[in-house]
C-alpha positions as CSV (number, residue, x, y, z in Angstrom):
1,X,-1.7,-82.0,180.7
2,X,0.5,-82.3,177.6
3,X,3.7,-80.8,177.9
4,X,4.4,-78.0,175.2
5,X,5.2,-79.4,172.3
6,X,6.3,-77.1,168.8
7,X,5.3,-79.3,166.4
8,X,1.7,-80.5,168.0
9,X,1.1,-76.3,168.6
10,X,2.6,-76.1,164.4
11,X,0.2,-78.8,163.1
12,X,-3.1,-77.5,165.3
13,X,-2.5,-74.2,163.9
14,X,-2.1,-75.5,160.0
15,X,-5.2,-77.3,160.4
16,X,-7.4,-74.3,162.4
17,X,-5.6,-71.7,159.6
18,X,-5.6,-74.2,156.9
19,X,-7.9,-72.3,154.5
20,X,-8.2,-68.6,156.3
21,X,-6.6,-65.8,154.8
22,X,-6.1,-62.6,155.9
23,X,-2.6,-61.9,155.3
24,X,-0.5,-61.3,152.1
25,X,-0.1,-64.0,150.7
26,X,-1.7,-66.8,152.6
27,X,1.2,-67.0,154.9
28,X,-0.6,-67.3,157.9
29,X,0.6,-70.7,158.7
30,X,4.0,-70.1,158.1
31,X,3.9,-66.7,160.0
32,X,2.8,-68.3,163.1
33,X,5.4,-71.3,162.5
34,X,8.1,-69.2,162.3
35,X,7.4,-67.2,165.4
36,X,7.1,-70.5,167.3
37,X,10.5,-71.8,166.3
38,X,12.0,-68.2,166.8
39,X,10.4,-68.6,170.5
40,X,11.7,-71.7,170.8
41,X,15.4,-70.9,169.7
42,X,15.2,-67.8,172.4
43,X,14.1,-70.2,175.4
44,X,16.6,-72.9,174.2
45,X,18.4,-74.3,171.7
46,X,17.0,-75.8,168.4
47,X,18.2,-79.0,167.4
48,X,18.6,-81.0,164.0
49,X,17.5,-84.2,163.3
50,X,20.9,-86.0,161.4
51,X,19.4,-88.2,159.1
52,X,19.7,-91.6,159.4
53,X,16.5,-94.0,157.7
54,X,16.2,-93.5,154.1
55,X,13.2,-91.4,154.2
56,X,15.6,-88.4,156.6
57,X,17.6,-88.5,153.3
58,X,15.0,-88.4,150.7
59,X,13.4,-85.4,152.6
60,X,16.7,-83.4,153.4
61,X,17.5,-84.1,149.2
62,X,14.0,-82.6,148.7
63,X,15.1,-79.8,150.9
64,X,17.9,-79.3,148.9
65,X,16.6,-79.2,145.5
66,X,13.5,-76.6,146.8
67,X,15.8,-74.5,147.9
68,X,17.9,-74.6,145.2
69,X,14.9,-74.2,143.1
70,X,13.6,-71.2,144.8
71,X,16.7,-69.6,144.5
72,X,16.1,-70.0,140.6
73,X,12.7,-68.3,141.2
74,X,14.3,-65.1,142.9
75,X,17.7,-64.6,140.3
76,X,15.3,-64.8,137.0
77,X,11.9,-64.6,137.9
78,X,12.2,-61.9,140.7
79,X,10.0,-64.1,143.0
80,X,9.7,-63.8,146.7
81,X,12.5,-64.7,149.1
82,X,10.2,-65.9,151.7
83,X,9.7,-69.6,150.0
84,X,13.6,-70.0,151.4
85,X,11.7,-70.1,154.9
86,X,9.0,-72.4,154.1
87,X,11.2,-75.1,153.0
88,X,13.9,-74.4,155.9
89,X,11.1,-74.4,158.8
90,X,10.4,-77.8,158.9
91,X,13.9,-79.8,159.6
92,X,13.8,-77.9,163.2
93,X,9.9,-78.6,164.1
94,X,11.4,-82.7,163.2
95,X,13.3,-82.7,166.7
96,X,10.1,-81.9,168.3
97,X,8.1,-84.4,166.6
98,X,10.8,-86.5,167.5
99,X,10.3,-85.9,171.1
100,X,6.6,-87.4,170.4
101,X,7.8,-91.3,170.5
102,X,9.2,-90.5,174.3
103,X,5.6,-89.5,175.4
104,X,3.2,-92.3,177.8
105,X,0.1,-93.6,175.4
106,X,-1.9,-91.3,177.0
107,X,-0.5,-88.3,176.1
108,X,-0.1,-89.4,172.7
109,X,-4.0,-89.9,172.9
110,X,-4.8,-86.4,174.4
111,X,-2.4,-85.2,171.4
112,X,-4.8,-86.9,169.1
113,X,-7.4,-85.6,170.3
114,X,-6.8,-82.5,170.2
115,X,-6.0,-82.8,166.3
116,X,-9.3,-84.1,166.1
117,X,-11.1,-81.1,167.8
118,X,-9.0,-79.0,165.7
119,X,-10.5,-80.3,163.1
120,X,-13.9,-79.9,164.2
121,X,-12.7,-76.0,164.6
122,X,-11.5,-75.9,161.4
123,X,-15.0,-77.0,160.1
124,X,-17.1,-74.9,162.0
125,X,-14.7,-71.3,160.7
126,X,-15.4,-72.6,157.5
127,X,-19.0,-72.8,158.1
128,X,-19.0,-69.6,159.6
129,X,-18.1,-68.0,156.3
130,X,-21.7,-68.4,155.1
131,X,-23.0,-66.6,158.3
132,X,-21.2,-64.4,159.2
133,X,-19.6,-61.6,156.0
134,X,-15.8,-62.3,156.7
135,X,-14.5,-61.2,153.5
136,X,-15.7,-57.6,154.4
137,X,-13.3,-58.0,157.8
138,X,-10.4,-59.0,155.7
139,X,-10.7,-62.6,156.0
140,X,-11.2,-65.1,153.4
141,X,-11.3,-68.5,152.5
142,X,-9.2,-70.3,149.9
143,X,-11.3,-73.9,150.2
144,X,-8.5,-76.4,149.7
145,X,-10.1,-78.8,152.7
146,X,-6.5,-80.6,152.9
147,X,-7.5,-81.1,156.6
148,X,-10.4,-83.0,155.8
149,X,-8.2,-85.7,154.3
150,X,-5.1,-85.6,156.3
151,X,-6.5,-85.7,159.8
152,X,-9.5,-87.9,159.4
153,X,-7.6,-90.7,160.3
154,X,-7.2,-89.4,163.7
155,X,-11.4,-89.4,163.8
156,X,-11.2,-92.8,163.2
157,X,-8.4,-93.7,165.9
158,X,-10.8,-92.2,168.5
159,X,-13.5,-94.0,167.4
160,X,-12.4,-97.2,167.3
161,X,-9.8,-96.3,170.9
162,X,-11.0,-93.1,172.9
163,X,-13.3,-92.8,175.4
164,X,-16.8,-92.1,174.9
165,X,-16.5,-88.2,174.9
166,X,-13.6,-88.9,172.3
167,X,-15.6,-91.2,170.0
168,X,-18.9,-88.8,170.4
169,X,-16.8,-85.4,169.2
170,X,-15.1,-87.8,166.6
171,X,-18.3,-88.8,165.1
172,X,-19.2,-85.4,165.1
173,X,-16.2,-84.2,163.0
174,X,-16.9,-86.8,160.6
175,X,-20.0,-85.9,159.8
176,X,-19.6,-82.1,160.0
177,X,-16.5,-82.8,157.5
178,X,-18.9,-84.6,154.9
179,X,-21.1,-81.6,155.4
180,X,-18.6,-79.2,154.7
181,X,-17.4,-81.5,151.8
182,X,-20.9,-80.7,150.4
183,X,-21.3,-76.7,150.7
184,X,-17.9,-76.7,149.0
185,X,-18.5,-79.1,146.4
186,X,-15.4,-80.7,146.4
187,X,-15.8,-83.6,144.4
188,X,-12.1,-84.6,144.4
189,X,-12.3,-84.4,148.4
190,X,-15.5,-86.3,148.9
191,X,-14.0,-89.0,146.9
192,X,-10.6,-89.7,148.8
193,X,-13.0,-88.8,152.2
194,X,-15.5,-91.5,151.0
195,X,-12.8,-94.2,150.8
196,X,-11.1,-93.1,154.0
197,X,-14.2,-93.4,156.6
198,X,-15.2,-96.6,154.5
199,X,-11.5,-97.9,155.6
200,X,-12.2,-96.2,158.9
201,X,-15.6,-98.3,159.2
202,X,-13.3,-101.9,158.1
203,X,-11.3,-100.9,160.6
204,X,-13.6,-100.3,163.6
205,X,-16.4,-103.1,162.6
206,X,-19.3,-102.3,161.1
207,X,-21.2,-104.0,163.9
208,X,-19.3,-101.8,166.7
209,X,-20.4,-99.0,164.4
210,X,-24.4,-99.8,164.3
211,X,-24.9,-101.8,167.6
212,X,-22.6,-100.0,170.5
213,X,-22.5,-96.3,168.7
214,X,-26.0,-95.6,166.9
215,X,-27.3,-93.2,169.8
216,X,-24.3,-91.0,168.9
217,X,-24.7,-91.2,165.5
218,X,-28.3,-90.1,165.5
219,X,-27.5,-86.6,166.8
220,X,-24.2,-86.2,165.4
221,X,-25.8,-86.8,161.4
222,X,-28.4,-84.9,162.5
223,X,-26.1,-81.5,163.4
224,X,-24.5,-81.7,160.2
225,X,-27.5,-81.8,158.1
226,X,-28.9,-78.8,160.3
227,X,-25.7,-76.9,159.5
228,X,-25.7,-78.3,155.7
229,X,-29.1,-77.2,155.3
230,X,-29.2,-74.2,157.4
231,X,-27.0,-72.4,155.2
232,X,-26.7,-73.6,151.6
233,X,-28.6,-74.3,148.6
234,X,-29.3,-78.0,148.3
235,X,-30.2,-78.2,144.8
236,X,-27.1,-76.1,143.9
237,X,-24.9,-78.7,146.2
238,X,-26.4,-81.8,144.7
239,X,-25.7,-80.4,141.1
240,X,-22.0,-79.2,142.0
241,X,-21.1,-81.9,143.5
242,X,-22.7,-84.4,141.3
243,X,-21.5,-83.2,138.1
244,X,-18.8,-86.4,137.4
245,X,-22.8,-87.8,136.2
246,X,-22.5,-84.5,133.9
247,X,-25.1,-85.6,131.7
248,X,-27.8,-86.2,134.5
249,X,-27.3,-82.1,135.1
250,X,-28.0,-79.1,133.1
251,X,-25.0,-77.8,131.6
252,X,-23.4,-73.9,133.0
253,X,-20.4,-72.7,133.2
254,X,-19.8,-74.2,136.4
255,X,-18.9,-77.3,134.5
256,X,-16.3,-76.0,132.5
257,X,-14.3,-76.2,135.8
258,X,-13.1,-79.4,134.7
259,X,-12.3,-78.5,130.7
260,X,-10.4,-75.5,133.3
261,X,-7.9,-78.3,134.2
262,X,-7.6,-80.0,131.2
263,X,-6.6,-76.8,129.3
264,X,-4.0,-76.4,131.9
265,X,-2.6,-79.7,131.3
266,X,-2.9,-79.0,127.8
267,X,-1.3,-75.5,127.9
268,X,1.8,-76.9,129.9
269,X,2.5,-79.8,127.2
270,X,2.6,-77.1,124.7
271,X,5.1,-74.6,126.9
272,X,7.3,-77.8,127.6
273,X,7.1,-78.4,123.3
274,X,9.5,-75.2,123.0
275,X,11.4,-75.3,126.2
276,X,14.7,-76.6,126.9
277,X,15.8,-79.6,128.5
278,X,17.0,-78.2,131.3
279,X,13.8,-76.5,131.9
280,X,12.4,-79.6,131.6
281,X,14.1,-81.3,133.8
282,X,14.9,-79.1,136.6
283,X,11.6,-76.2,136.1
284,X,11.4,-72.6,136.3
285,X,11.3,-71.7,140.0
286,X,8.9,-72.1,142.5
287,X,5.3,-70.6,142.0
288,X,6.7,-69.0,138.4
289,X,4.9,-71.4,136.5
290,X,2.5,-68.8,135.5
291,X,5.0,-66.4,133.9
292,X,6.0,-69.1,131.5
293,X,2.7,-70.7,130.9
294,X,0.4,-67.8,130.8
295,X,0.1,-67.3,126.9
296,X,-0.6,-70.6,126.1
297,X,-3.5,-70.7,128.6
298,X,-4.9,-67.6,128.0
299,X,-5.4,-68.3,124.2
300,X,-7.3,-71.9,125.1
301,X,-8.7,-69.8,127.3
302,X,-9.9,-67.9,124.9
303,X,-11.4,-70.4,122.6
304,X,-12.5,-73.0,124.7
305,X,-14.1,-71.0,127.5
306,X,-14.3,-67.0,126.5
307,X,-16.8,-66.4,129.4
308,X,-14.1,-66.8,131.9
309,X,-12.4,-63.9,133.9
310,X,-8.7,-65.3,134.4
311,X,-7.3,-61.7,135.0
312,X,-7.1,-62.5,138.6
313,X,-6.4,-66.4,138.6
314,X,-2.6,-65.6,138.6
315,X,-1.6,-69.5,138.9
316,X,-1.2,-72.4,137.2
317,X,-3.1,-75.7,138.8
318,X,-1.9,-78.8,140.4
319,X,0.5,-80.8,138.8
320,X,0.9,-79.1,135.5
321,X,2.0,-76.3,137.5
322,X,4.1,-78.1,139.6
323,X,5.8,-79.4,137.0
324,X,6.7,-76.3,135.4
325,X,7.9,-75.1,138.7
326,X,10.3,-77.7,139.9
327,X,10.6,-79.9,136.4
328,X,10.2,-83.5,135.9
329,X,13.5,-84.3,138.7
330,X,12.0,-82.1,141.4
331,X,7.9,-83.8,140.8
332,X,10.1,-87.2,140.9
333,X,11.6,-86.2,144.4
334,X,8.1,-85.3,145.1
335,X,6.1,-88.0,144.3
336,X,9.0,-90.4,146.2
337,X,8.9,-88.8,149.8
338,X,4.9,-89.7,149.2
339,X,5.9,-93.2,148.7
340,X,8.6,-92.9,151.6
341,X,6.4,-90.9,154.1
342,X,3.8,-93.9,153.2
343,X,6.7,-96.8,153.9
344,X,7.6,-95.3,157.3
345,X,4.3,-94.8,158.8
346,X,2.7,-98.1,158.1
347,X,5.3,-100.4,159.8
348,X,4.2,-102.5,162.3
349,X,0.4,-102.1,161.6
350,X,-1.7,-104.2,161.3
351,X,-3.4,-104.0,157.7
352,X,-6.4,-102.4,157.7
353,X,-4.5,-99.0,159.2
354,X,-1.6,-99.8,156.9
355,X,-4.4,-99.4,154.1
356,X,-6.3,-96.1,155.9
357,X,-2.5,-94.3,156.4
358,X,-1.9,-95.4,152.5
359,X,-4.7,-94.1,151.3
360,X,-4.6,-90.5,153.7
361,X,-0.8,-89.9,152.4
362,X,-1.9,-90.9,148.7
363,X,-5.3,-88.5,148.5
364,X,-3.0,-85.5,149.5
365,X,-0.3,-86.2,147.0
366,X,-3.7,-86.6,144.6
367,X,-5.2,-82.8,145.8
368,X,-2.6,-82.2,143.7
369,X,-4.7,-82.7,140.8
370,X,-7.2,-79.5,141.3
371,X,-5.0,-77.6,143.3
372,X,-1.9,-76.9,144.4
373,X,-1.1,-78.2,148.1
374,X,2.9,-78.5,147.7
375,X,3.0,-75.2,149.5
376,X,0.6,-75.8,152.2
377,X,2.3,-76.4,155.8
378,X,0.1,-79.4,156.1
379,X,1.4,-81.2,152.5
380,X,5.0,-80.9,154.5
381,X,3.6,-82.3,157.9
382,X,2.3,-85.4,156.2
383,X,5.3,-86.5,154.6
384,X,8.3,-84.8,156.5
385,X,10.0,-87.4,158.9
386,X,7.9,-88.1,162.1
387,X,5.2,-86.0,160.5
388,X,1.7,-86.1,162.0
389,X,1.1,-90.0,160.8
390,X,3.9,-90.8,162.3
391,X,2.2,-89.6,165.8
392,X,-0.6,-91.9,164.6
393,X,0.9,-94.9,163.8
394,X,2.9,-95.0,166.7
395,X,-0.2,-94.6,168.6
396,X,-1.4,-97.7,167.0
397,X,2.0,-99.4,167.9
398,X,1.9,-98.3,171.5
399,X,-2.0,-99.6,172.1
400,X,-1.3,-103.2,170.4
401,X,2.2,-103.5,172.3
402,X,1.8,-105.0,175.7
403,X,4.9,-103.8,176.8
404,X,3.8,-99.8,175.7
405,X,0.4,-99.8,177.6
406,X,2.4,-100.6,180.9
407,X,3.1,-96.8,181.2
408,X,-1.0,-95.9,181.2
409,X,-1.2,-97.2,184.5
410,X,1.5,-95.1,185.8
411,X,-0.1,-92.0,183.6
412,X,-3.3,-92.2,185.6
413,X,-2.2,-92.7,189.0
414,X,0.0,-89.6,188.9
C-alpha cells in the first residue's frame, strides 16, 4: 500500500476533475485541494519547502508577482479574491511531493500507476458525456484534455517498466486517449499527443512494441474504436479534426475557430497600441483581460465573423489573454519556470526521456495557444518544484541506479 500522500491524492483528483464542472466557477480542483491541505494542517503541521536550486526561486518569484498581480485584479477590476488561493496552495502540497524522493521504487511505481488509471478514468467521464445527459444534472465539460498531454508519459513508463497488468491498462489509456482526442477534435492536442507516444515508442523499441506486446494491442485499439465509433459521428470527427488540410473540407463555420484566434491576437495588439507602458509590462490583473479587450474583439467580431454568438464567451484565449492579464514581465516569468521545470526534471536521464519530459512540459506551455491552462491545477503541478515529472524522472533515476533498486527486494519481502 502507498502511504497517504497530499500531493499524489491533489494530482489524481486534477486529472479525474480536470475538465468536469459543476461548481461556480470551475473550482472544483482547487476546492478539493484546499480541503486536503486544511485536513492536513488539522492532523499536523504543514511545512514549507525554503528554496534552494534555481528553479524553488524562479517559482516562489512567480508566486510573488501572481499574487501581486491578482491583487491588481481585485483593487481595480473588482475580480474575485479566490485566485489569492490558487497561487498560495501549491508551495505547501511541495513538502509532500518532496516526501516522494524518500519512497522504495516500488512505491514510486504503484504511484505511477495509479496516475495512469486516473487517467484512464478521466477518459472514460469524458466519454460518458456522450451517453449519458450530464449537463441536465449540473455537470459539464470544459474539454481542455491537459491530462492527455501531461500524464502520458506515465503510460509510457509502464509500458516500457510495469508489469504486464501495468503495460496492458497502459496500452489501454493510450489508445482510449487518441480516441478521446478524436470526439473532441482537438487538433492542437493530437499533435503534441502524436509526437509524445512516437517519443514513447523510441523509447520502448519498436520491436518490444510489435513482437512482445501485439496481443495487447489488438484488444486494447480495438476498445477504443468501439467507444470512438459507438458514440460519435465519424465523418464529422474526420472533418473537425482534419481541418489544418482546410481546403480538402467543405467550408462552415466551424472553421472560423481558427480566424477566432487570430482575431484575438489581433484584438490584443490593438488594446496594447493605446495602453500604457505599465500595462504593458506588468498587465491588468488576472482573468481581466476581457474587460480591457472586449471592444476591440467584438467589433472584428463583428466583421470578420457576424454569425458568432460571443455574448457568453466572457474570456480572452490563450496567450493573447495571458498577456493582458499579467503583461509582457509576468508571460516572461511564465514562459521561464517552463524552461526551469524542463531543466530540473531531465537530469540524469538518459536522452530519449530527456526528449519525452521536454516535449510533455513544452505541449502544456503550447495549450496555451487555444486555451487558457495557466489556471488549471495541473499547468502548476507540471512546473511547480518536484511537480508530477519530477515523480517520473526520479523513477527513471531509481530503475537505472543499481544502488536505488536494492530497496525492491526489501519492498517485496515485507
Amino acid at each position: 500500500m502507498i502511504s497517504v500522500n497530499f500531493f499524489l491524492v491533489s494530482v489524481i483528483l486534477s486529472i479525474v476533475l480536470s475538465d468536469i464542472q459543476f461548481l461556480p466557477g470551475n473550482r472544483e480542483v482547487e476546492f478539493f485541494i484546499l480541503l486536503l491541505l486544511t485536513f492536513k494542517f488539522l492532523i499536523s503541521n504543514l511545512h514549507i519547502v525554503k528554496p534552494v536550486h534555481v528553479h524553488d526561486f524562479l517559482f516562489l518569484i512567480f508566486t510573488v508577482y501572481m499574487l501581486t498581480n491578482v491583487y491588481m485584479g481585485v483593487i481595480y477590476n473588482d475580480l474575485s479574491l479566490h485566485w489569492f488561493l490558487f497561487f498560495l496552495m501549491f508551495y505547501p502540497l511541495m513538502s509532500e511531493a518532496k516526501k516522494i524522493s524518500r519512497w522504495s521504487l516500488l512505491k514510486k511505481k504503484k504511484a505511477i500507476s495509479s496516475l495512469v488509471n486516473a487517467l484512464l478514468l478521466f477518459n472514460l467521464i469524458g466519454f460518458s458525456f456522450y451517453i449519458v445527459d450530464l449537463p441536465s444534472m449540473g455537470i459539464t465539460p470544459t474539454k481542455l484534455l491537459l491530462p492527455l498531454i501531461a500524464f502520458s508519459p506515465f503510460a509510457i513508463f509502464n509500458i516500457k517498466y510495469g508489469s504486464n497488468k501495468d503495460r496492458f491498462i497502459a496500452y489501454l489509456t493510450l489508445f482510449v486517449c487518441y480516441a478521446f482526442i478524436m470526439a473532441e477534435s482537438s487538433r492542437g492536442t493530437l499533435v503534441i499527443y502524436s509526437v509524445i507516444v512516437s517519443i514513447g515508442v523510441w523509447i520502448v523499441g519498436v520491436k518490444t512494441v510489435i513482437v512482445r506486446d501485439s496481443a495487447k494491442i489488438v484488444p486494447m485499439l480495438a476498445i477504443s474504436l468501439i467507444l470512438l465509433v459507438a458514440n460519435i459521428d465519424m465523418g464529422t470527427i474526420i472533418d473537425d479534426t482534419l481541418l489544418i488540410f482546410s481546403d480538402l473540407v467543405e467550408p462552415d463555420q466551424d472553421e472560423l475557430k481558427d480566424l477566432d484566434r487570430y482575431l484575438n491576437f489581433l484584438a490584443v495588439f490593438d488594446f496594447f497600441q493605446a495602453a500604457s507602458i505599465n500595462t504593458i509590462l506588468f498587465g491588468t490583473g488576472f482573468r481581466s483581460s476581457w474587460l480591457y479587450v472586449a471592444p476591440y474583439l467584438e467589433l472584428l467580431y463583428e466583421i470578420f465573423m457576424p454569425n458568432l454568438d460571443y455574448s457568453k464567451d466572457l474570456s480572452v484565449i490563450g496567450f493573447p489573454g495571458l498577456l493582458v492579464d499579467i503583461g509582457v514581465i509576468g508571460l516572461f516569468l511564465f514562459f521561464t519556470l517552463f524552461s526551469a521545470a524542463i531543466l530540473s526534471n531531465i537530469k540524469g536521464l538518459p536522452f530519449r526521456w530527456k526528449l519525452l519530459i521536454a516535449v510533455t512540459i513544452f505541449g502544456v506551455f503550447m495549450r496555451n495557444y487555444g486555451n487558457n491552462v495557466s489556471a488549471n491545477a495541473i499547468t502548476m503541478l507540471v512546473i511547480m518544484p518536484y511537480g508530477v515529472l519530477w515523480l517520473l524522472s526520479n523513477a527513471i533515476r531509481a530503475i537505472l541506479s543499481d544502488t536505488e533498486q536494492l530497496p525492491i527486494v526489501s519492498d517485496l519481502q515485507k
